[in-house]
C-alpha positions in Angstrom: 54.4 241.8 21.6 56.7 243.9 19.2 58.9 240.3 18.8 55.8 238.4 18.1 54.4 241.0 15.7 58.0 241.3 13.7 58.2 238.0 13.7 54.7 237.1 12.3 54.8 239.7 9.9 51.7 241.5 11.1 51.3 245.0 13.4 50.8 245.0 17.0 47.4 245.6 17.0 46.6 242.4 14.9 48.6 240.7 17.8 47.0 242.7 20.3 43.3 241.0 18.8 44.4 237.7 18.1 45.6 236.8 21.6 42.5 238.6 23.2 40.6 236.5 21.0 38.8 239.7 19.1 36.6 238.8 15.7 38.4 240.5 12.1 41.2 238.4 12.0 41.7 235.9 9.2 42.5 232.5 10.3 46.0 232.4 8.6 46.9 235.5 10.0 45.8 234.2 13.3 48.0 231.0 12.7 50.7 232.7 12.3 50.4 235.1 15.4 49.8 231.8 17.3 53.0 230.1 15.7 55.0 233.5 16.6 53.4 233.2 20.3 54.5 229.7 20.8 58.3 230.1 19.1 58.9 232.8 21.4 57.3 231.3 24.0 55.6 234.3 24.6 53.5 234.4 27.5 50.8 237.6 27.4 49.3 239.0 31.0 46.0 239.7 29.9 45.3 240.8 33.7 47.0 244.2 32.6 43.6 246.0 33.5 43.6 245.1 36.7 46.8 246.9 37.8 45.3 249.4 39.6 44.2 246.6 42.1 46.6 245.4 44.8 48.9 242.7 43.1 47.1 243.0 40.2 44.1 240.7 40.9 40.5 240.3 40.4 40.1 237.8 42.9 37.9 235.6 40.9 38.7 232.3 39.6 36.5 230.6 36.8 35.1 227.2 37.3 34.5 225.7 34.5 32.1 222.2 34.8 30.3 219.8 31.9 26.9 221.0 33.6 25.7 222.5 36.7 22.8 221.0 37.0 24.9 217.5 37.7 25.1 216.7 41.1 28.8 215.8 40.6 29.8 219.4 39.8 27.7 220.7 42.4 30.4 218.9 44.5 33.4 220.0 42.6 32.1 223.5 42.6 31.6 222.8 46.8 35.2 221.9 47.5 36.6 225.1 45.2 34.2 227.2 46.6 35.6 226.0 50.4 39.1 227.3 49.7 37.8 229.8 47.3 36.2 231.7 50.1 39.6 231.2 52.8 41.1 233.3 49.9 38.2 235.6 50.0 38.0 234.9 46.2 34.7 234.6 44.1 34.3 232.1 41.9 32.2 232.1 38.7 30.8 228.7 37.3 30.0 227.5 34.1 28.8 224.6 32.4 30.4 223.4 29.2 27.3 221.0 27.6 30.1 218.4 26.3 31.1 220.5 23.9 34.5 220.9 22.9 34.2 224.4 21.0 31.9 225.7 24.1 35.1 224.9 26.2 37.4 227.0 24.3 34.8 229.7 24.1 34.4 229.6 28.0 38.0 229.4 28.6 38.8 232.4 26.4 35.5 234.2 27.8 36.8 233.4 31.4 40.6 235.3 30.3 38.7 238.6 28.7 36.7 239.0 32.2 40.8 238.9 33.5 40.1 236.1 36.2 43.3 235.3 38.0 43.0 231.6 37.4 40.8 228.5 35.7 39.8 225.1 36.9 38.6 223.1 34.4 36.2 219.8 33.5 37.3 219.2 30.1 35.4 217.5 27.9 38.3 216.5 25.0 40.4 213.3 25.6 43.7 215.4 23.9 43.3 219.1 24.3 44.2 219.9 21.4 40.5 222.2 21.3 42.7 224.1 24.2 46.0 224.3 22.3 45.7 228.0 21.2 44.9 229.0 24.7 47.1 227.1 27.0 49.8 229.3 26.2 48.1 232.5 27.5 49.9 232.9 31.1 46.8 232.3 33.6 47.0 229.2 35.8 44.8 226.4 34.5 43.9 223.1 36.8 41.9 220.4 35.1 39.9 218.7 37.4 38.4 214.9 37.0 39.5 214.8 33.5 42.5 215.9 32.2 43.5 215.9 28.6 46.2 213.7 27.7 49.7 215.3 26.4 49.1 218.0 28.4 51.8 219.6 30.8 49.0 221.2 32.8 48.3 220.2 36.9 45.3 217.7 37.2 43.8 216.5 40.1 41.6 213.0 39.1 40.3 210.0 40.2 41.9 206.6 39.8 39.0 205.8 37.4 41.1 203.3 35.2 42.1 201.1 38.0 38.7 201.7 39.8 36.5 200.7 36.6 39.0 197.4 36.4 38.2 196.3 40.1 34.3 196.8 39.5 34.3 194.9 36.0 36.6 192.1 38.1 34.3 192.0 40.1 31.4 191.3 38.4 33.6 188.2 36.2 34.6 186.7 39.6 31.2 186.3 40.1 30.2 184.5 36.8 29.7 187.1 34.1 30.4 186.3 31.6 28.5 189.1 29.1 28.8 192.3 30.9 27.3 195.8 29.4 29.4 198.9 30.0 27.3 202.6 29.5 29.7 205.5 29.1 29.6 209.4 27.7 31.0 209.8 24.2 34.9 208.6 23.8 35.9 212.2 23.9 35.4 212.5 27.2 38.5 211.7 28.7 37.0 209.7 31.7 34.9 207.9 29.4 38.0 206.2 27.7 40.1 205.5 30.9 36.7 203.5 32.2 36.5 201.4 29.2 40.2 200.7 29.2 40.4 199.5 32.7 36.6 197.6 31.7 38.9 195.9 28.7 42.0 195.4 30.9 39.7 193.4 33.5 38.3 191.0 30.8 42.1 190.9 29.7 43.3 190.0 33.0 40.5 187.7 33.7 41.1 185.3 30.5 36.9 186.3 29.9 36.0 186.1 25.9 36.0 189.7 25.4 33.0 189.8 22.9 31.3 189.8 26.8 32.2 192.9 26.6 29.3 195.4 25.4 30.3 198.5 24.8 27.5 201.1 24.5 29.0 204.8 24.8 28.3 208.0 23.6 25.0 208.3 26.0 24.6 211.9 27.2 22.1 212.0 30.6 19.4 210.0 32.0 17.0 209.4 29.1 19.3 207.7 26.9 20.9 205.1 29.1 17.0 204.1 29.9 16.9 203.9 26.4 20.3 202.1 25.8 19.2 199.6 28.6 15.5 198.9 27.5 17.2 197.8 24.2 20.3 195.9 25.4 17.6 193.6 27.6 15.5 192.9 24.6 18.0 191.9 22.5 18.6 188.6 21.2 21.9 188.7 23.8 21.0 190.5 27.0 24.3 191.1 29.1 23.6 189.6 32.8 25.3 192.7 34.3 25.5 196.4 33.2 28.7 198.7 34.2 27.3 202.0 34.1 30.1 204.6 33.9 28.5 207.8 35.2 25.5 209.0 37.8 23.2 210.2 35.5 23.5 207.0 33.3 23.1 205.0 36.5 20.1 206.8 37.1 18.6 206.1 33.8 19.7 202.4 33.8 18.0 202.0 37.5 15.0 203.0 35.8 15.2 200.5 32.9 15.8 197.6 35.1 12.3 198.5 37.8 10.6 199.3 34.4 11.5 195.6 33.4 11.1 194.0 36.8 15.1 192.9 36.8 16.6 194.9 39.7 17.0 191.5 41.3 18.2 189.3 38.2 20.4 191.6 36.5 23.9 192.5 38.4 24.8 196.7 38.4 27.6 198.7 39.2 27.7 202.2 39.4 30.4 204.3 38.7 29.3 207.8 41.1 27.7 207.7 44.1 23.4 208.4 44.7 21.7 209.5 47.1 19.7 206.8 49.1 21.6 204.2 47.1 21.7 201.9 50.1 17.8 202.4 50.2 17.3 200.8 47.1 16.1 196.9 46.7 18.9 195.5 46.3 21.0 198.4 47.5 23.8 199.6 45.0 27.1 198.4 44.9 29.2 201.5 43.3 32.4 202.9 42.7 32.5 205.9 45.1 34.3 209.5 43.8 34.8 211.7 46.2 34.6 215.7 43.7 34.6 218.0 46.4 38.2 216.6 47.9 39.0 216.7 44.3 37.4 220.8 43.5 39.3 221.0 47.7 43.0 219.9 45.9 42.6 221.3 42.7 41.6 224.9 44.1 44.6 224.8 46.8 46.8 223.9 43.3 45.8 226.9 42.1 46.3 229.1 44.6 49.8 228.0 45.4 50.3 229.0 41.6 48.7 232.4 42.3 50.5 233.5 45.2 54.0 232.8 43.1 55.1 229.0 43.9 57.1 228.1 41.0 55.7 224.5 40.9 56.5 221.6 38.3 53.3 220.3 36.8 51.5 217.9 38.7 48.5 214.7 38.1 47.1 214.6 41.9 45.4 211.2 42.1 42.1 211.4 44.4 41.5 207.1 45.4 37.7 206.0 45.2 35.9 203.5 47.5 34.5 200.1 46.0 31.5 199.7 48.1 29.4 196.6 47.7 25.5 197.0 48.7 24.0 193.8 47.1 23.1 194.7 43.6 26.2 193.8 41.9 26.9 190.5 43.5 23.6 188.8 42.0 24.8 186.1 40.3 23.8 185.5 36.4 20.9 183.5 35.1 20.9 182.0 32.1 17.2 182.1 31.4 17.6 185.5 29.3 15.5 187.3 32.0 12.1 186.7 31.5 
């Protein structure tokens, strides 16, 4: 800390409040403490008050989710509780809201409460919200998204290839105008989706202005909306993508509200429950989070109980499971 001090030309206590993420501090000062930290590669243990404990743990681990109240997460937080618990560790969960500058403020919330590690749902594409805290010397796991340009471990789904096969599989079938619903392009998993929709259309020799791209939809309500719109426009798509559960949800309801669940062609990306109830039953690309929250918390522990490991991307495979709803064919009639 002396090094980093002399070397930013500030005292130790500005240091000392700048890496523990203390208000006061003017950003340039700050800038250059974090420009110090990274020259010297200078890795803080902000654990220190909990020496007293045996090997200097708290035994909790943060969790750190884009909302709780998503089914998804629940999962994720399932499978890190699992191996959580055969550490006899707690772990504390909380949910992000998409918002980049809530993540940093969680992640640096998480270090000041001295956790002994972090898994993380990120919600930036390039981490560069999580730059000033990467460097900080407690184990971070991303978990279904991982920022790219990031030497962190991550433990995802194959969602690239996975949104390719389902948006082939819709073309084989005829369509030729195909809607895709995703989060906002910050969202890493939101971009690899649309890249592996493009790729398909790509590989497939399809006229990509079939491809409809509506993204930045957060929850139920506004792929309803998104949907309700696309089919009364003056080109409906024959078949809609949807890239995420809780915009499956909300196109499921925009399609009975319409009378098209059997005209119009879906994929989901995620899972529902009683999917294969439905009339037709759902044809989806299946994630499985809690093997995922499972792999990424056994990454972490390894970390915590002193493997020296190289970084790692720990790729979880999805089903493709066809149900009937995404092999209608198109009609040309422009579904009325």
């Amino acid at each position: 800390m002396k090094q980093v001090a002399r070397l930013a030309g500030v005292g130790v206590k500005t240091v000392s409040r700048v890496v523990n993420g203390e208000p006061n501090v003017a950003d340039a000062t700050a800038e250059r403490v974090w420009d110090a930290v990274r020259e010297l590669d200078y890795h803080v243990d902000l654990r220190a008050g909990s020496l007293r404990r045996p090997g200097g743990a708290t035994r909790t681990i943060a969790l750190l989710v884009g909302s709780v109240d998503n089914p998804f997460a629940g999962e994720l937080h399932r499978g890190v509780e699992d191996v959580a618990r055969e550490h006899d560790v707690a772990v504390l969960a909380s949910s992000l809201d998409e918002e980049p500058v809530r993540e940093v403020a969680a992640v640096e919330d998480s270090i000041r409460r001295h956790v002994d590690g972090i898994i993380v749902n990120t919600t930036t594409v390039d981490g560069a919200a999580l730059e000033r805290v990467l460097h900080l010397g407690v184990p971070i796991v991303f978990v279904d998204r991982a920022p790219h340009n990031v030497e962190a471990d991550r433990v995802t789904s194959d969602t690239r290839s996975a949104a390719k096969r389902a948006t082939l599989h819709l073309l084989q079938r005829g369509h030729t105008r195909i809607a895709l619903l995703t989060e906002r392009l910050n969202v890493a998993t939101a971009v690899e989706r649309w890249e592996g929709f493009s790729a398909a259309f790509e590989q497939f020799g399809a006229d990509a202005d079939g491809a409809v791209l509506v993204s930045g939809l957060v929850g139920a309500a506004a792929a309803e909306r998104a949907v309700l719109e696309l089919m009364n426009g003056p080109q409906p798509p024959t078949a809609i993508f949807s890239g995420q559960n809780l915009l499956t949800e909300g196109a499921l309801h925009a399609l009975h509200l319409l009378g098209l669940r059997d005209r119009i062609a879906h994929v989901g990306f995620d899972d529902l429950p009683l999917a294969d109830m439905l009339q037709p039953a759902l044809t989806v690309v299946r994630q499985d989070p809690r093997r995922m929250g499972r792999v990424a918390a056994q990454r972490l522990f390894r970390r915590l109980e002193g493997e020296a490991l190289q970084s790692e991307h720990i790729v979880i495979p999805t089903q493709f499971i066809t149900r009937g709803s995404g092999e209608i064919a198109p009609r040309r009639d422009r579904h009325k």
